[in-house]
PLY file of the C-alpha trace (Angstrom):
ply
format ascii 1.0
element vertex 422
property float x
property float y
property float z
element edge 420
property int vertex1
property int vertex2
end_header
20.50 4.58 65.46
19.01 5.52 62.05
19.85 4.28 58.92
21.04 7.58 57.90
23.45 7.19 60.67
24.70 3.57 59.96
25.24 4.86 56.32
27.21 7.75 57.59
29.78 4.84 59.75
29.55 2.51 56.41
30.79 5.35 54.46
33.63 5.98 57.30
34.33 2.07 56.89
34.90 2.06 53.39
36.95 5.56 53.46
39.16 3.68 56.00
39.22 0.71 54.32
40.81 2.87 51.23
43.18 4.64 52.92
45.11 1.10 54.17
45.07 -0.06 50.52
46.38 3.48 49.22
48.98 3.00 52.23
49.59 -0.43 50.90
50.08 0.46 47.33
52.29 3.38 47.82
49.73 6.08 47.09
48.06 8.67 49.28
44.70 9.99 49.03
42.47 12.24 52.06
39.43 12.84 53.67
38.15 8.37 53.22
39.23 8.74 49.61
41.66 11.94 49.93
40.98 15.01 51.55
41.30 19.21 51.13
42.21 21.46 53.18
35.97 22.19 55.72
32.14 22.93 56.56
31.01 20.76 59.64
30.98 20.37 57.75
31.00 20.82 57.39
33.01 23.75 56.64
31.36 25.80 57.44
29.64 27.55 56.16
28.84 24.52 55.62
27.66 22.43 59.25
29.12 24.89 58.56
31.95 27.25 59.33
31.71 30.57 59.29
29.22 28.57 57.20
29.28 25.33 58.94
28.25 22.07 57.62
29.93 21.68 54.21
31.54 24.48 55.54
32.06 25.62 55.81
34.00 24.97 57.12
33.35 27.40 55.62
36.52 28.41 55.56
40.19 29.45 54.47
44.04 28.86 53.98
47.02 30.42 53.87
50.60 30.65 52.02
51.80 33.60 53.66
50.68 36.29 51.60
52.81 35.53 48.27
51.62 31.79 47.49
54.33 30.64 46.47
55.50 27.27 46.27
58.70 27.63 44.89
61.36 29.41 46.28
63.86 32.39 44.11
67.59 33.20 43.88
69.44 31.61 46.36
67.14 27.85 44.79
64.30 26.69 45.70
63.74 23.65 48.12
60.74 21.14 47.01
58.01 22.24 50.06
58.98 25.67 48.59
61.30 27.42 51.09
64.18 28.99 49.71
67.47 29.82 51.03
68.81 33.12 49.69
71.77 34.14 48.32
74.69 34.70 50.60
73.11 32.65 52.87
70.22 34.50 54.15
67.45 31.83 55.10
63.82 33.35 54.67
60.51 32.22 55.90
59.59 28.66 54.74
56.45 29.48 52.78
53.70 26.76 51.42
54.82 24.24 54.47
52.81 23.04 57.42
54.80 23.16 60.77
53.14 22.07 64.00
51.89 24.21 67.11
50.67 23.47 70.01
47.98 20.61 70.69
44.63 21.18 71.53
43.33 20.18 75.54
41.22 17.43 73.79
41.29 15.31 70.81
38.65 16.26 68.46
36.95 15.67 65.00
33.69 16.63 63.39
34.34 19.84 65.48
33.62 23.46 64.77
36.61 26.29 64.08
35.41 30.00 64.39
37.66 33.16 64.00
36.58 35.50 66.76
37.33 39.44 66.63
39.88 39.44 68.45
42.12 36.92 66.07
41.66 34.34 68.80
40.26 30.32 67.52
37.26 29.05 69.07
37.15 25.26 69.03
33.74 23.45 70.01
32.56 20.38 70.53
33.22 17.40 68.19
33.81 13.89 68.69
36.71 12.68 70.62
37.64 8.64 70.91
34.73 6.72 68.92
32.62 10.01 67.99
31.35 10.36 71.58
29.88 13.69 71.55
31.68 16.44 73.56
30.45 19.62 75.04
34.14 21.47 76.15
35.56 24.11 74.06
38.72 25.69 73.76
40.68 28.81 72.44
43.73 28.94 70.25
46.14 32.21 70.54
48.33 32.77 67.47
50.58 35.21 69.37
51.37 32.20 71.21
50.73 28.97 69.44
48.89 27.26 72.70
45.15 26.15 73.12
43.66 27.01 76.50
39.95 25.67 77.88
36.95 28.23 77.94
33.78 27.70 78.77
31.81 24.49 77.83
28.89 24.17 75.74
25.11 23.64 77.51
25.17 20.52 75.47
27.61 17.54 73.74
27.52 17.93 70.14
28.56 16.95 67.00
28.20 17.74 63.11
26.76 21.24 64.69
27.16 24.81 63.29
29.25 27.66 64.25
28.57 31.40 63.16
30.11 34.62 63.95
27.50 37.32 64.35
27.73 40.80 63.83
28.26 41.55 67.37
31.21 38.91 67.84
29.42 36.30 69.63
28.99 32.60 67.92
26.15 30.92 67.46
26.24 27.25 68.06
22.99 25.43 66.53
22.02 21.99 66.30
24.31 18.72 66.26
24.08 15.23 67.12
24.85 13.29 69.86
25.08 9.18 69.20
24.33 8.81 72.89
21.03 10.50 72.44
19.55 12.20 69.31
19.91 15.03 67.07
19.07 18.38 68.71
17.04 21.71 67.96
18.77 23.92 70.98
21.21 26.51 70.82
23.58 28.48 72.16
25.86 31.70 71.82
29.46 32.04 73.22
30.48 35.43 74.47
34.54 36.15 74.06
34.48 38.51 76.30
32.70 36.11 79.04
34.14 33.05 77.63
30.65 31.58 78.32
27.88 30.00 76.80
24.58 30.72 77.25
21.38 29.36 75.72
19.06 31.31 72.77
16.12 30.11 71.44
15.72 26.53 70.04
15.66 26.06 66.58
12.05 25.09 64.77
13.27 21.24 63.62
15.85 19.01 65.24
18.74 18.80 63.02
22.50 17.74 62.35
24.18 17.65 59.51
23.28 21.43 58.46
24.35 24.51 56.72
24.55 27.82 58.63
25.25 30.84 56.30
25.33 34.57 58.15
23.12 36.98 55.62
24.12 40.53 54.86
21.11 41.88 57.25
22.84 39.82 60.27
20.25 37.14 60.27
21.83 33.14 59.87
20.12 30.92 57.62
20.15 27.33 58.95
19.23 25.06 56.08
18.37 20.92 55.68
20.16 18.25 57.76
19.28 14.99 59.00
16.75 14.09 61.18
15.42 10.76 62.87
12.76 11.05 59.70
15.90 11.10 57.16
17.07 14.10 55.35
15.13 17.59 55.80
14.15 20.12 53.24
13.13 22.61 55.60
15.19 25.92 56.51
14.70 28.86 59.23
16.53 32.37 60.04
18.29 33.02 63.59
17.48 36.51 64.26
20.29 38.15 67.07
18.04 40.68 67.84
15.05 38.56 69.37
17.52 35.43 69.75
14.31 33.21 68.36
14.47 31.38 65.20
11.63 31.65 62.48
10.68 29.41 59.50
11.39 30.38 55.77
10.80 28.82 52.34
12.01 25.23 52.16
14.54 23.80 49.83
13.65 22.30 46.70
15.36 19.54 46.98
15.73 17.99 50.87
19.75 17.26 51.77
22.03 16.79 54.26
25.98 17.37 54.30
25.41 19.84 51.11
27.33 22.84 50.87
26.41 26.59 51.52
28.45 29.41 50.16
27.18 33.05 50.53
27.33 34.79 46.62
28.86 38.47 46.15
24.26 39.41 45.67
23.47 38.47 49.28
21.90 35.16 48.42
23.48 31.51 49.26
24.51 29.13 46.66
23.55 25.30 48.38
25.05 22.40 46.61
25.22 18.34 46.49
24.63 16.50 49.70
23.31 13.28 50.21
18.96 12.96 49.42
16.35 11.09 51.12
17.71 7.98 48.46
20.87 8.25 50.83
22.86 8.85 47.43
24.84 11.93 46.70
22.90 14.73 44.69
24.14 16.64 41.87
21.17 19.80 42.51
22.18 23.11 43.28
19.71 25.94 44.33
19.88 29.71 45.20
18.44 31.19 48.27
17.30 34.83 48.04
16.74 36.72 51.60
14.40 39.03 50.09
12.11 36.69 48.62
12.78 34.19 51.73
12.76 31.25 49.46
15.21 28.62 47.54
14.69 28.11 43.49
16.86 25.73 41.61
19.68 26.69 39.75
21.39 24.80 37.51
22.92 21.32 38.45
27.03 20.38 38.95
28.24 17.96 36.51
28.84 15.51 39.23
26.65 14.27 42.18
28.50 15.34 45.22
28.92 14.97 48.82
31.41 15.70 51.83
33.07 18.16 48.96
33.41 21.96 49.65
32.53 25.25 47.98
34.60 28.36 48.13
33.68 31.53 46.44
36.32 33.17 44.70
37.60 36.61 44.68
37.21 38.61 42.73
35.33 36.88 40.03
32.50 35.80 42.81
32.84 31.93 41.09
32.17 29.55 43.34
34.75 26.12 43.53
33.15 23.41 44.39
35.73 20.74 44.80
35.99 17.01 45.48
33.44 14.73 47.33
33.32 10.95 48.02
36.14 9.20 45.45
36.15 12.38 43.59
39.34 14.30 42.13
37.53 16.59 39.50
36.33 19.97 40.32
33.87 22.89 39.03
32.66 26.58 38.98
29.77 27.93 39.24
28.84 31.13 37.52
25.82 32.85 39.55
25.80 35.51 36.77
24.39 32.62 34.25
23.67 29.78 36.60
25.42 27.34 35.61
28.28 25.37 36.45
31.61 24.40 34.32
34.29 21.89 34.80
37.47 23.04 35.78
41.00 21.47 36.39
40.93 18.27 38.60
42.95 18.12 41.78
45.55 15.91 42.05
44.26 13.29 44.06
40.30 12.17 45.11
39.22 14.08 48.11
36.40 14.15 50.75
35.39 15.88 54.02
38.81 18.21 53.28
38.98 21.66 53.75
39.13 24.34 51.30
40.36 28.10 52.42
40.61 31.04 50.26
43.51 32.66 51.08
44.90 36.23 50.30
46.57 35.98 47.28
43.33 34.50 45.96
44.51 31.16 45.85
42.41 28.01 47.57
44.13 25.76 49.98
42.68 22.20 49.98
43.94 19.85 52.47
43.66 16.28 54.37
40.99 14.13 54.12
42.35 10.69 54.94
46.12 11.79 54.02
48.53 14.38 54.72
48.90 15.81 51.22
47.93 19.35 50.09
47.07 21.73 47.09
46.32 24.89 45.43
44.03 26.03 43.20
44.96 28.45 41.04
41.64 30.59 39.43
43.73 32.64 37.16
45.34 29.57 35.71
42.17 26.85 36.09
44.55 24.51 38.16
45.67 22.54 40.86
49.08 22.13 42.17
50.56 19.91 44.97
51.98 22.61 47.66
53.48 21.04 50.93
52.02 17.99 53.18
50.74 18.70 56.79
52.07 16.53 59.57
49.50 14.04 60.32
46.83 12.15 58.09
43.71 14.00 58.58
39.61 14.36 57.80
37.12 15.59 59.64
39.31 18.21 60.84
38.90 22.17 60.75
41.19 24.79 58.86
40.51 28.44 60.09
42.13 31.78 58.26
43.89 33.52 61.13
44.30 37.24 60.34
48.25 37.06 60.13
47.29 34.91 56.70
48.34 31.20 58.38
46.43 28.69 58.41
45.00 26.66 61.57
44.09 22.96 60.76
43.41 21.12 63.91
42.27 17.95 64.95
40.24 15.46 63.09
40.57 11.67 62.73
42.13 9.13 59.98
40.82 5.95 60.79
37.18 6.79 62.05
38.07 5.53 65.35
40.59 7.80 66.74
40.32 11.95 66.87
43.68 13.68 66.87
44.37 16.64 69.41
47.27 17.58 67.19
46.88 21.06 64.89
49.64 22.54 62.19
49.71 26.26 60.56
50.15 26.46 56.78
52.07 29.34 55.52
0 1
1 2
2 3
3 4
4 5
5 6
6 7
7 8
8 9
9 10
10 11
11 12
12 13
13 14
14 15
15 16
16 17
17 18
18 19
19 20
20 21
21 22
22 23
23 24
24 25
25 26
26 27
27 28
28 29
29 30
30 31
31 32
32 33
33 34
34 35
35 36
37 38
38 39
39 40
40 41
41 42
42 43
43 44
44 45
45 46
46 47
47 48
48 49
49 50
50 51
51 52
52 53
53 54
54 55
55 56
56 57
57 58
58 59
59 60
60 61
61 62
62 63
63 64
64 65
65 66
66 67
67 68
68 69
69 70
70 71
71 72
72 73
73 74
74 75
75 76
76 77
77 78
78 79
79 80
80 81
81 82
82 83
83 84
84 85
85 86
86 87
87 88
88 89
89 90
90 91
91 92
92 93
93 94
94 95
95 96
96 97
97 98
98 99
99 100
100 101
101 102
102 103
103 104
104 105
105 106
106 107
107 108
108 109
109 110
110 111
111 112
112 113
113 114
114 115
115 116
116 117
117 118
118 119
119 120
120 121
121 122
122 123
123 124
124 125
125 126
126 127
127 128
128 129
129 130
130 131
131 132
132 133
133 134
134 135
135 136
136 137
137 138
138 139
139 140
140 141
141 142
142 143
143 144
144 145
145 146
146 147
147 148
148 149
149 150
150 151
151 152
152 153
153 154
154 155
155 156
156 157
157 158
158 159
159 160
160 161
161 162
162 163
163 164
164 165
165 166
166 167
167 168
168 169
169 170
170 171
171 172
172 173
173 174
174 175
175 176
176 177
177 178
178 179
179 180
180 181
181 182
182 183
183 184
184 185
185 186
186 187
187 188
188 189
189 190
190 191
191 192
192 193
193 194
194 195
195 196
196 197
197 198
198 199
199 200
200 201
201 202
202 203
203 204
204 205
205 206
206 207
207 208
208 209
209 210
210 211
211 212
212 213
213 214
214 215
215 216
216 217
217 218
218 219
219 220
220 221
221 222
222 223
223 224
224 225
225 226
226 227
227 228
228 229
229 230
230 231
231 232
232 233
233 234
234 235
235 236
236 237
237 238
238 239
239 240
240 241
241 242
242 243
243 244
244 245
245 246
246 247
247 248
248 249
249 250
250 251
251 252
252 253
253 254
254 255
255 256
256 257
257 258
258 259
259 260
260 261
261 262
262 263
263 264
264 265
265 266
266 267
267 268
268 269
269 270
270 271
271 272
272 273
273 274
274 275
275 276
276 277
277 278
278 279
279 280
280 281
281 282
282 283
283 284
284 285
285 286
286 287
287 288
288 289
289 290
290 291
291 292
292 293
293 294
294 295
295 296
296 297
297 298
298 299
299 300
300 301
301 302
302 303
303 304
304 305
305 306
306 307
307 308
308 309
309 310
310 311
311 312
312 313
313 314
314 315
315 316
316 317
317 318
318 319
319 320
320 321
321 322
322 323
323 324
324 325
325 326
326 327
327 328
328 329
329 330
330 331
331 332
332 333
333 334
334 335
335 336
336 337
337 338
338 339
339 340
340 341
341 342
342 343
343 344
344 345
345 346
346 347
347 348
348 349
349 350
350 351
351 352
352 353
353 354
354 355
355 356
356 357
357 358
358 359
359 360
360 361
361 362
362 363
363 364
364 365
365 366
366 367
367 368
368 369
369 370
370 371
371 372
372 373
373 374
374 375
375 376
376 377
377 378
378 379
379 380
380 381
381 382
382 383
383 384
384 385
385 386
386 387
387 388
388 389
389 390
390 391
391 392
392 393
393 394
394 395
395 396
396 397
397 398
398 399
399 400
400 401
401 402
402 403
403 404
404 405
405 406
406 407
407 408
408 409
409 410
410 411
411 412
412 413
413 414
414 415
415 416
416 417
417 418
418 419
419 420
420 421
């Protein structure tokens, strides 16, 4: 196992270790330290979702459509329902209420919005991060998860990335029992099957998979059995063969990828060959084909997330190992600027722009919840999900809800438990 690896289950150790004093002292806190509402990753883009692997997760939220947390005429309740005047009860809105559970338990997985409004859940970790190949589908319309086809291969920390045709490529991963991998794979909804596409150039886990405005993915840095990579390649759909571009300035793994309203993709933080978080940031630009540095965050930064914000194009970059603050960056000058900070540390949460142009962070080692506000420059507590959670997923669905499912909160167990935010 490499050292990268052993850092990675140090890291989980400590995070754990924090959440039983937190527990102990009264307090909560997510994802190790305290966790948002993730991308594998994420989020993903990021590993991500989506763009996978920091997340991105990526990847969104929901309040309903109104996001609001308090309630009107009629008073409001303190998770933001209200009960209207006369007695009329409405829809409970900024509250997480469970659905159905998932065939397996799961964390470290990937969460993809298909076409057709359906949830495609694959691979993960279940038990003590043993790898898993099955995948499943959720059905808003009716709350349950239901197998589909399995993946060619168990993995774990992979991407997942909707192409332009509504298949999802599945790239790289790890599995403990074995090593990181280079092959991939697309799923077909209309099949529910996988099938194998070309291999990727490098081995990786640990990645950042961000879909380009020509249709092309951009898989960037990861870990390796060598450490942390700088290298990046495109996944052309029309060939199904990946290709080598321009390498990262800096080499990272678990950093962040958010695609910018230009076209190009914004990478930030990670952890460096040092094995210590990085505060860099670069710029990818498709035409050129290579990565230039941009400015850097205030903060070194890892297992945080990045969410571009509408309309203003910002980017939020939120969180990270015992981190509460949070930032924007501004692609227009290049630079990044502190922000409110959320209300409690978080790390490998999600984060989930939702309609109203709010950002849903949640989980990360506890149940609690927020919202940033971009108008206003702040967070806000909104209402706690069910269960304790990081490593989990949180996937938009088209009716404006929010899917968070699975994920673990000691590093030992995965859940197969999932809630919807609205």
């Amino acid at each position: 196992m490499s050292s990268r690896i052993c850092s990675f289950f140090l890291k989980l150790s400590v995070l754990s270790t924090l959440v039983v004093v937190a527990v102990a002292a009264g307090c909560s806190h997510g994802s190790g330290v305290s966790g948002t509402g993730g991308s594998g990753g994420t989020t993903a883009s990021t590993g991500g979702t989506t763009s996978s692997g920091g997340t991105t997760g990526s990847t969104g939220g929901s309040i309903g459509t109104t996001g609001g947390t308090t309630g009107s005429t009629g008073g409001a309740s303190s998770s933001g329902g209200t009960t209207g005047t006369g007695g009329t009860t409405t829809v409970l809105q900024g509250v997480f209420v469970a659905t159905g559970n998932m065939t397996a338990a799961r964390c470290n997985h990937m969460a993809t919005l298909l076409q057709n409004g359906k949830v495609l859940i694959a691979g993960g970790g279940s038990g003590t991060f043993a790898a898993v190949a099955s995948a499943e589908l959720y059905d808003p319309s009716t709350g349950k998860f239901t197998p589909t086809g399995s993946m060619s291969a168990k993995r774990w920390r992979h991407t997942a990335t909707s192409l332009p045709d509504g298949t999802v490529l599945i790239a790289g991963g790890f599995d403990i029992s074995s090593s990181y991998l280079a092959s991939a794979e697309l799923y077909d909804p209309t099949t529910g099957k996988f099938a194998t596409t070309g291999d990727m150039t490098a081995a990786r886990g640990f990645h950042t998979a961000t879909s380009l405005p020509n249709g092309t993915v951009l898989v960037a840095g990861g870990n390796s059995l060598n450490g942390a990579l700088a290298s990046a390649e495109l996944y052309d759909p029309t060939t199904g063969a990946f290709t080598a571009t321009g390498g990262m300035s800096v080499a990272g793994l678990n950093q962040t990828a958010t695609s910018l309203p230009d076209g190009k993709v914004l990478i930030t933080g990670g952890q460096g060959q040092s094995i210590v978080p990085l505060a860099n940031a670069q710029v990818y630009d498709p035409t050129a084909g290579t990565f230039a540095a941009t400015g850097s965050m205030d903060v070194a930064r890892e297992e945080h997330t990045a969410t571009l914000l509408l309309p203003s194009g910002k980017v939020l970059v939120a969180g990270g190992i015992f981190l509460a603050s949070a930032e924007l960056y501004d692609a227009a000058v290049g630079t990044f600027s502190a922000t409110g900070s959320m209300t409690t540390a978080r790390a490998d949460h999600t984060a989930t722009l939702l309609g109203n142009g709010k950002v849903l962070l949640a989980g990360g080692g506890d149940a609690s919840s927020e919202l940033y506000d971009p108008t206003a420059g702040r967070f806000a507590a909104t209402g706690s999900m069910t269960a304790k959670r990081y490593f989990h997923t949180a996937t938009l669905l088209l009716s404006g809800k929010v899917l968070i499912a699975g994920g673990t909160y000691d590093g030992n167990t995965a859940f197969a438990s999932a809630e919807l935010y609205q």
